[in-house]
N, C-alpha and C positions, 0 to 999 in steps of 0.2 A: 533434414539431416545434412552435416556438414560433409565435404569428400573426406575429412579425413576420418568422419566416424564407417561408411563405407570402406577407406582403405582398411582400419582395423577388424570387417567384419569378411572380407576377402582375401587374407592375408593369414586365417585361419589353418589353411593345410597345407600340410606338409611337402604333399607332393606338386602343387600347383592345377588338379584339376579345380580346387572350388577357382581361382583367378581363370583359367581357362573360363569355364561357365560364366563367370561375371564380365568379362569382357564379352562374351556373346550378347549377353542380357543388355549392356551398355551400347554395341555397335546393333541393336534388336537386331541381330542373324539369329532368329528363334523358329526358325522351321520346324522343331520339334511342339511347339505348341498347338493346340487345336482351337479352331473355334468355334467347335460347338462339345458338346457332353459328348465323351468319350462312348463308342458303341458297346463296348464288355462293361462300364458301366453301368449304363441303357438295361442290359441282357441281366446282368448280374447282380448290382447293387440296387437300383431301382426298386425291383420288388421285394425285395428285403424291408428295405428303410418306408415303403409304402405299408407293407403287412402288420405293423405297430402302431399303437398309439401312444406308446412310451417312448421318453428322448432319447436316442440312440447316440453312440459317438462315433466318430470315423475320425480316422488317424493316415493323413494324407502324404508318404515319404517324398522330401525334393518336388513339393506342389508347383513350385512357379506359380502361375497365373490361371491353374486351370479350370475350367468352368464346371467341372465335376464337384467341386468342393460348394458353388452354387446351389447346384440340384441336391445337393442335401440342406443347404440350411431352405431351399423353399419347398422338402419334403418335412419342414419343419425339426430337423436334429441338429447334432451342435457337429462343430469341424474344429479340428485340432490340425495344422500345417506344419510341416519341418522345414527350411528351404535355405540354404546357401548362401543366397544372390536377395540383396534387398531390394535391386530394383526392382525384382518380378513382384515381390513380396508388394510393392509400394504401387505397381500398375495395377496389382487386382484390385486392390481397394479402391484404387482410383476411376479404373473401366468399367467396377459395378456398383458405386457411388454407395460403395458403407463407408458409414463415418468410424473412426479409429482413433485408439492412442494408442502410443509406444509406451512400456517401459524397458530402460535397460540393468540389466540384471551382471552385473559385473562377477561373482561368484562365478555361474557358467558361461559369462560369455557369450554373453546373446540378447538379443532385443525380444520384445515381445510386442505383437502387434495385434490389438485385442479390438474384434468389433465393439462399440458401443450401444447399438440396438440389434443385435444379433451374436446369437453363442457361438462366437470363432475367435479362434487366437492362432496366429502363425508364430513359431518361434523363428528369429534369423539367426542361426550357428550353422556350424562344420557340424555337419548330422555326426562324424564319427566320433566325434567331443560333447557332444550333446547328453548332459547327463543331468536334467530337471526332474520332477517329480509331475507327473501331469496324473490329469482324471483317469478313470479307467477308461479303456477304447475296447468299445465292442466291433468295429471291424479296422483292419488295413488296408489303404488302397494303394499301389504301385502302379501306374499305369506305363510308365517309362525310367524312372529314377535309375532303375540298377544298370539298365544298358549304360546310362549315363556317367557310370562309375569306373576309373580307370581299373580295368582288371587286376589288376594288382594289388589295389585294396580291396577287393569287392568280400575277400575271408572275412574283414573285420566288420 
């Protein structure tokens, strides 16, 4: 991707938290990431997504890069991502060696980053602009997103 298709997908909100976020994701000050599966996932979603043998979907808010979105496609079900910041969106792919295409989707404003051998697609938009049509999602997972949200949007 070119910087300036980045600057047009950071330049999305209004108020400047999504550029805030992207310039973390740029200088990697991502503390808030983990590296390993989240433990309330562990607890939580884990045996959900193991007690079926039907493909499940999960719907990941402001994913970044995180390895939760992992543990489900090797419990075998499909991930749906929403996320911001393309670099994280472009580290996952890269740190767990799926292969990927982009398309961009000018209507909503947003890229789409779809595995190739594996059911995942992250969209990159302003989650508050984000108005596509996706699969049905049988669960949601927040594991941090909303803290992440200047309070002041967080009504919308």
């Amino acid at each position: 991707m070119s910087d300036s298709s980045k600057d047009e997908q950071t330049s999305t909100c209004q108020d400047g938290t999504l550029d805030f976020w992207a310039q973390k994701w740029q200088q990697n000050k991502i503390g808030f990431h983990r590296t390993v599966v989240s433990h309330l996932f562990e607890k939580y979603m884990i045996p959900k997504l193991t007690a079926t043998k039907e493909q499940l979907c999960v719907l990941f808010t402001l994913c970044g890069k995180t390895l939760d979105m992992v543990a489900v496609l090797e419990a075998g079900h499909r991930v749906i991502g929403i996320e911001g910041c393309q670099s994280g969106v472009e580290a996952f792919f890269q740190e767990n060696n799926i292969k990927y295409e982009i398309e961009k989707d000018e209507t909503n404003k947003c890229q789409t980053y779809k595995g190739i051998e594996c059911p995942l697609t992250i969209y990159v938009t302003d989650f508050f602009t984000f108005n596509k049509s996706i699969p049905p999602i049988d669960y949601i997972w927040d594991r941090g997103g909303l803290v992440a949200i200047n309070p002041s949007t967080r009504e919308q």
